[in-house]
Backbone as CSV, one residue per row, in Angstrom:
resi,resn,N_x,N_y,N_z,CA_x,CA_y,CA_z,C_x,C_y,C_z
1,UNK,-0.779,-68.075,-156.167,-0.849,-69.473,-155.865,-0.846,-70.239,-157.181
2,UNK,0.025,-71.381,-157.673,0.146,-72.078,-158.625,-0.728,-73.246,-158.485
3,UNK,-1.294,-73.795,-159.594,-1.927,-74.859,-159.450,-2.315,-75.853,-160.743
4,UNK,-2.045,-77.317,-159.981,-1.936,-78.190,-160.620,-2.679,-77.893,-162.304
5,UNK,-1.979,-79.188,-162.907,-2.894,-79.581,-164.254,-4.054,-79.936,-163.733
6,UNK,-4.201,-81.349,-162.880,-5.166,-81.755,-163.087,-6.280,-80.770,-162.514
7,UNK,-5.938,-80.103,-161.523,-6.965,-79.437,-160.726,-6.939,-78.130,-161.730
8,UNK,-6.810,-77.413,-162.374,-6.715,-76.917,-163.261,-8.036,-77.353,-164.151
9,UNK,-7.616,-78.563,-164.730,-8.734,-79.318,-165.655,-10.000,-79.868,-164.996
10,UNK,-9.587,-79.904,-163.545,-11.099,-80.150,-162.890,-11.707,-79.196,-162.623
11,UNK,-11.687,-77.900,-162.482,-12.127,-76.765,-162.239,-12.811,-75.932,-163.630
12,UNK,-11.934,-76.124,-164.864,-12.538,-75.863,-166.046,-13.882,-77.027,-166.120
13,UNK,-13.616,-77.972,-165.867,-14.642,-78.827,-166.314,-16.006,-78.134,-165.055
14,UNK,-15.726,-78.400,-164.113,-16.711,-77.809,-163.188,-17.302,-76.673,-163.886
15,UNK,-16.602,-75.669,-164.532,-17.006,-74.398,-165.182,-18.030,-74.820,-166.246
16,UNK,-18.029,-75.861,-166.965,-18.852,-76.307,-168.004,-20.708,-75.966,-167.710
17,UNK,-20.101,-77.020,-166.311,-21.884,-77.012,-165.531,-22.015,-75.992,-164.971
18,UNK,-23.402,-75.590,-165.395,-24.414,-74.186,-164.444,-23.898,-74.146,-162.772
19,UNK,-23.518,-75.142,-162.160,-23.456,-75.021,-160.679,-22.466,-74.577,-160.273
20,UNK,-21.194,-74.529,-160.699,-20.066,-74.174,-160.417,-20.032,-72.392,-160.553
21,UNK,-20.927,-71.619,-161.603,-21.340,-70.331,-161.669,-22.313,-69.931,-160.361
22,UNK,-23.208,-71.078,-160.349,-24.227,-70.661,-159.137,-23.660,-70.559,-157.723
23,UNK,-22.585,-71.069,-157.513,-22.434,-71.761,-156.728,-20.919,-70.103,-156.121
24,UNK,-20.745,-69.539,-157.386,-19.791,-68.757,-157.509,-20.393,-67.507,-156.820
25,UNK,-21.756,-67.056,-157.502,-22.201,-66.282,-157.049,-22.939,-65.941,-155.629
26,UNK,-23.515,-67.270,-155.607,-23.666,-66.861,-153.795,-22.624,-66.676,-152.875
27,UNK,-21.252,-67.259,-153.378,-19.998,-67.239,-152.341,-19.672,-65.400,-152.385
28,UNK,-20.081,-64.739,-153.699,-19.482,-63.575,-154.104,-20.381,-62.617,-152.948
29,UNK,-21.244,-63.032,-153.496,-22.792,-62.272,-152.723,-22.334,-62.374,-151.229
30,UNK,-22.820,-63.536,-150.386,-21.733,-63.959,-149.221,-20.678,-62.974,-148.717
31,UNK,-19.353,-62.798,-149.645,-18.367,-61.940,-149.425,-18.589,-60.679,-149.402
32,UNK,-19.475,-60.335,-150.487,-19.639,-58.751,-150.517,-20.328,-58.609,-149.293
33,UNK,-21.358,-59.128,-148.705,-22.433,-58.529,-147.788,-21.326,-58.512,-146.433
34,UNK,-20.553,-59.414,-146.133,-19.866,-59.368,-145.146,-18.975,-58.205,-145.100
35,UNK,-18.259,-57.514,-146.476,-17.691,-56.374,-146.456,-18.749,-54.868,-146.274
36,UNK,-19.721,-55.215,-146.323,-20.950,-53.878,-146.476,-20.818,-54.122,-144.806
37,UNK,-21.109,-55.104,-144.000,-21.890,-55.536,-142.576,-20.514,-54.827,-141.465
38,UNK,-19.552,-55.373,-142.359,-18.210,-54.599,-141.326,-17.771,-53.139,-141.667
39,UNK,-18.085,-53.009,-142.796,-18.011,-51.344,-143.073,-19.065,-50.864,-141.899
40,UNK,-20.378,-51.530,-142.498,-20.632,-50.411,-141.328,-21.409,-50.663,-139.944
41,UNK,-20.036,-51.969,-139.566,-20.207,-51.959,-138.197,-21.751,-52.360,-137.842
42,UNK,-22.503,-53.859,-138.389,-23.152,-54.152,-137.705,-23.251,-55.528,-137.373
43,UNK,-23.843,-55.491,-136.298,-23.852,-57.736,-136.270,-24.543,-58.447,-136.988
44,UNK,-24.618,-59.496,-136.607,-25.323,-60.677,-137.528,-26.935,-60.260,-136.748
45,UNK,-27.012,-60.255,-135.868,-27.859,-60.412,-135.021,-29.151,-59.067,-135.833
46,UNK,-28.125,-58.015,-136.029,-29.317,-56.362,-136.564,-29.396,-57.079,-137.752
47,UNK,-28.391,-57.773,-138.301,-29.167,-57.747,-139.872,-30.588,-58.737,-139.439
48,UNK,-30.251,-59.927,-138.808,-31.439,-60.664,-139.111,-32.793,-59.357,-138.333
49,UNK,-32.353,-58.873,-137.408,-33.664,-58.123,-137.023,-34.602,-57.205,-138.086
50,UNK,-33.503,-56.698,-138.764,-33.900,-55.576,-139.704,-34.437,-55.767,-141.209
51,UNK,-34.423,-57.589,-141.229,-34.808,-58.030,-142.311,-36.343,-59.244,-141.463
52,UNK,-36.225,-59.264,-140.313,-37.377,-60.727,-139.866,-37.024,-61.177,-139.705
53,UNK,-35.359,-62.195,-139.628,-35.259,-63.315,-139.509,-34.905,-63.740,-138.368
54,UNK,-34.410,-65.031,-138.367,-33.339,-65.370,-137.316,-32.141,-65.337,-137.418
55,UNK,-31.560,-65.304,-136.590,-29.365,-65.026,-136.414,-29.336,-66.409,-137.251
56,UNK,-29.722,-67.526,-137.389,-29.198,-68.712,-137.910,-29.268,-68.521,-139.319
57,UNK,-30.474,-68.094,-139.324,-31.015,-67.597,-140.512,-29.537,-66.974,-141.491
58,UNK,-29.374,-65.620,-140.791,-28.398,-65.099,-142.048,-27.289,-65.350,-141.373
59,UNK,-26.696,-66.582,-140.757,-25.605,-66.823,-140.405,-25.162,-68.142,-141.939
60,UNK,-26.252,-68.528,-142.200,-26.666,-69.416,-142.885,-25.956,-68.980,-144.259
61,UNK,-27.200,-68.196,-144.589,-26.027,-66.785,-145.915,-25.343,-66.125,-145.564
62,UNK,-24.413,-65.734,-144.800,-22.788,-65.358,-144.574,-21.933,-66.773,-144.871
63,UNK,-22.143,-67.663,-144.914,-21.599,-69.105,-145.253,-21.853,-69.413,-146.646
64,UNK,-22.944,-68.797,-147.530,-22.928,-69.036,-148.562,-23.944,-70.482,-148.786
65,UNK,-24.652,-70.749,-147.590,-25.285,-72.193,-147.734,-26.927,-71.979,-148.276
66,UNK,-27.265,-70.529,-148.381,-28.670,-70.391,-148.949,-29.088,-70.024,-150.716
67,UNK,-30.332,-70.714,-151.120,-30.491,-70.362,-152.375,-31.376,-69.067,-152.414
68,UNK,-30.719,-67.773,-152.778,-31.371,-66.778,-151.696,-32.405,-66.045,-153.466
69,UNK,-33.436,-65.541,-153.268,-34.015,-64.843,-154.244,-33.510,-63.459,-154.369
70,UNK,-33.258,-62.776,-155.171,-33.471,-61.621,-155.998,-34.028,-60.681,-154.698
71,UNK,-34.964,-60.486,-154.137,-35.742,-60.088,-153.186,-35.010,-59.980,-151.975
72,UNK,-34.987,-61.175,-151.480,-33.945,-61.506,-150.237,-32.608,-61.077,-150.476
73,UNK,-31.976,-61.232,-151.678,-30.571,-60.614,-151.226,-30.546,-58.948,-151.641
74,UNK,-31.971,-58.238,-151.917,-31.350,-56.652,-152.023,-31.606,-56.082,-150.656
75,UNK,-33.227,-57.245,-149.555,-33.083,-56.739,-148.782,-31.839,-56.976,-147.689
76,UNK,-31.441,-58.167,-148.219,-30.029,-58.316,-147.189,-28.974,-57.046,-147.193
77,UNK,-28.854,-56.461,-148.512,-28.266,-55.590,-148.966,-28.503,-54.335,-147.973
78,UNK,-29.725,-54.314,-147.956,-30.178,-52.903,-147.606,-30.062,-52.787,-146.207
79,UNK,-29.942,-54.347,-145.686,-29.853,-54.052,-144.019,-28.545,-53.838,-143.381
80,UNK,-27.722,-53.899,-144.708,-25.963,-53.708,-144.250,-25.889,-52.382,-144.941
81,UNK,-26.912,-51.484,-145.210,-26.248,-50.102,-145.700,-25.754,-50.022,-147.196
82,UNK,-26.530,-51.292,-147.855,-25.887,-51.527,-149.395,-27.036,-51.796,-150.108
83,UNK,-26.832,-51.602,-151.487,-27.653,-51.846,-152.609,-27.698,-53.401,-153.073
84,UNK,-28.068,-53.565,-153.588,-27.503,-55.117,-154.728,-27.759,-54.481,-156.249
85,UNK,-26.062,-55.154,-156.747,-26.141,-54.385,-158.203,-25.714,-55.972,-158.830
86,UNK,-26.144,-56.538,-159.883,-25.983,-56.932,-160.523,-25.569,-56.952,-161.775
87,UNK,-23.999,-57.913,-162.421,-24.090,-57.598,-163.536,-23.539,-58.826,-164.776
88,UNK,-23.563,-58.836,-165.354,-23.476,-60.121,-166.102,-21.799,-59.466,-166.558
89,UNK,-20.813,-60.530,-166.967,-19.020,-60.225,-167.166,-18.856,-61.184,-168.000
90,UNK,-18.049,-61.682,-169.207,-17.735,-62.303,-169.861,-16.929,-63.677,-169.031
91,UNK,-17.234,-64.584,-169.517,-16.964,-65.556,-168.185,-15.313,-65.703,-168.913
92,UNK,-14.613,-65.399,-169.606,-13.107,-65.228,-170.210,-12.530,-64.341,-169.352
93,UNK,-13.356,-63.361,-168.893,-12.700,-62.067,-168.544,-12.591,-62.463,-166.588
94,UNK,-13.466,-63.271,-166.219,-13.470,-64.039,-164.589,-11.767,-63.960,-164.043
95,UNK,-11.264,-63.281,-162.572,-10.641,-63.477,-162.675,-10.286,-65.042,-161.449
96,UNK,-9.367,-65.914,-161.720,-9.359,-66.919,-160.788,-8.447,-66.884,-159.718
97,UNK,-9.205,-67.386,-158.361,-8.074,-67.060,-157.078,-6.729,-67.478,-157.437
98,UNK,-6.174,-68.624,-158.211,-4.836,-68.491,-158.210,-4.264,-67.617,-159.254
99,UNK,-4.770,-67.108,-160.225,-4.283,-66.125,-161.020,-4.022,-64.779,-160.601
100,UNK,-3.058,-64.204,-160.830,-2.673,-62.682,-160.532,-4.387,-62.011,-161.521
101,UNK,-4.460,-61.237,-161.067,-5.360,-59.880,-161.468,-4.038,-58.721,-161.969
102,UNK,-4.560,-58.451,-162.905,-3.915,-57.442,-163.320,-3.964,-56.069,-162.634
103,UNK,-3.475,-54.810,-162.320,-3.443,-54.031,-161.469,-3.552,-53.009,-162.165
104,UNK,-4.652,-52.105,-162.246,-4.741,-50.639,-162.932,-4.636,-49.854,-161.863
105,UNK,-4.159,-48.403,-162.330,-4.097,-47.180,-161.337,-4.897,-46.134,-161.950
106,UNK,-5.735,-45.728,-161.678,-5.838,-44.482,-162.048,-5.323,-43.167,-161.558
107,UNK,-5.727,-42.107,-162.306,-5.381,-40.968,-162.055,-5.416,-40.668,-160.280
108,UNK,-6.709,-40.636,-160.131,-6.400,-40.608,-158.572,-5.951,-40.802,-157.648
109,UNK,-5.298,-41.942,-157.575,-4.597,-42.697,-156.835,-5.459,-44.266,-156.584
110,UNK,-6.687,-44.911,-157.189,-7.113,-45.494,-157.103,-6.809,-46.857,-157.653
111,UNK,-6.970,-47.841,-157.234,-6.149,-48.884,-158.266,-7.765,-50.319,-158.360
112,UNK,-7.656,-50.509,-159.160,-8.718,-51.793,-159.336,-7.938,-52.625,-159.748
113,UNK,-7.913,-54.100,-159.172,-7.668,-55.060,-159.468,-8.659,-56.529,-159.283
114,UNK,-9.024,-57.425,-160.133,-9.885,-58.576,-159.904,-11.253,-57.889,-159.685
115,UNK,-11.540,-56.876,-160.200,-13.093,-56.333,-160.225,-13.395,-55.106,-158.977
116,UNK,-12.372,-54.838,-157.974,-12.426,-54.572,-156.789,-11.784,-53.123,-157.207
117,UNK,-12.305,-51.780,-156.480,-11.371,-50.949,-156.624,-10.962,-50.320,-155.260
118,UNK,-10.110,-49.708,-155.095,-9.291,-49.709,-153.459,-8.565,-48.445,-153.660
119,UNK,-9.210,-47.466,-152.066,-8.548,-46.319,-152.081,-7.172,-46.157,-151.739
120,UNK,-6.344,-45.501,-152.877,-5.115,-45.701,-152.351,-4.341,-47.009,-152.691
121,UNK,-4.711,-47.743,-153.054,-4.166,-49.273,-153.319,-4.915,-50.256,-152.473
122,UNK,-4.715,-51.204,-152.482,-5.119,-52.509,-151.518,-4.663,-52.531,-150.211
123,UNK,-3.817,-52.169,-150.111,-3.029,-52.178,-148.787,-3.559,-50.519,-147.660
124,UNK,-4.098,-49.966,-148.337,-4.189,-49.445,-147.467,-6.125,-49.208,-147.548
125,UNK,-6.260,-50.029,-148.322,-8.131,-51.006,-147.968,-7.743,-51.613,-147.233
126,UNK,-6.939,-52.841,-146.821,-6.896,-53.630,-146.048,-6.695,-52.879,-144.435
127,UNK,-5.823,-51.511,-144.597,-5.963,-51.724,-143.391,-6.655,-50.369,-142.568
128,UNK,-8.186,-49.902,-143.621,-8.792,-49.366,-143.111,-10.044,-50.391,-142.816
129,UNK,-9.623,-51.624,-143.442,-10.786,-52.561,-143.157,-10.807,-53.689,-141.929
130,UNK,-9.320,-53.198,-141.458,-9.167,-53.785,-140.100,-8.265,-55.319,-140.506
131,UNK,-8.008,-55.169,-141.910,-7.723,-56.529,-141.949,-5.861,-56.553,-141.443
132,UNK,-5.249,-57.829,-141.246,-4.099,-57.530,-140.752,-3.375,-57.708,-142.216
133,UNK,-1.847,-56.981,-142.495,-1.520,-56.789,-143.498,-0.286,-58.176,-143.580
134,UNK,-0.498,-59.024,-144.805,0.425,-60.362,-144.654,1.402,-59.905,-145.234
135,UNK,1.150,-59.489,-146.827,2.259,-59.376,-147.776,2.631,-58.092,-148.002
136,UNK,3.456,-57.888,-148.933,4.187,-56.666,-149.709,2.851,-56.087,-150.266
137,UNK,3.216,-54.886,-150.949,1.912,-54.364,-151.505,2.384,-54.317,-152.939
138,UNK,1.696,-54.721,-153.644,2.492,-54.620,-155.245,2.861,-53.351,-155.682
């Protein structure tokens, strides 16, 4: 996806301020837990059980709308069958949704691209993950 100058320059500038990082990471957090919750096949409904809450509750953080603690998101973690790993990345090295990610392969047949690594390539993550397949596979 190509994108403007200006939005370009509004998005770096956003990058300046702390919120646009904060704001990055709960969406990330958000995404990952939703890929742990469908791996392994559970609802919204077990996570909130298996953590106390209510369904609104972590419907709330699947949206990315909570300021969640350290605490709260390993046990969110743990109720989808996942850890929480944290790690700090050179914010140069970030890759951005309209930018290509560069594509490594390894030996195995494994390929990482944009921080993500995928058995077999992406395309065939996508479609053990149920997702429907849009494009070509690089």
């Amino acid at each position: 996806m190509k994108i403007s100058k200006v939005l370009r320059a509004l998005v770096e500038d956003a990058k300046a301020a702390g919120t646009y990082w904060a704001e990055q990471a709960k969406l990330d957090f958000s995404l990952a837990l939703e890929r742990q919750r469908r791996a392994a096949n559970i609802t919204y409904a077990e996570i909130a059980k298996r953590i106390g809450s209510s369904p609104a509750y972590v419907s709330k953080v699947f949206r990315g709308d909570s300021n969640l603690t350290l605490e709260t998101m390993s046990k969110l973690a743990q109720s989808a069958g996942g850890v929480l790993e944290i790690k700090i990345v050179n914010q140069l090295e970030v890759v951005q949704p309209w930018s290509k990610p560069p594509v490594r392969k390894s030996n195995a047949g494994h390929y990482t691209t944009g921080g993500v690594t995928y058995l077999n390539g992406p395309a065939a993550h996508r479609a053990r993950c149920g997702q429907v397949e849009t494009e070509q596979a690089a």
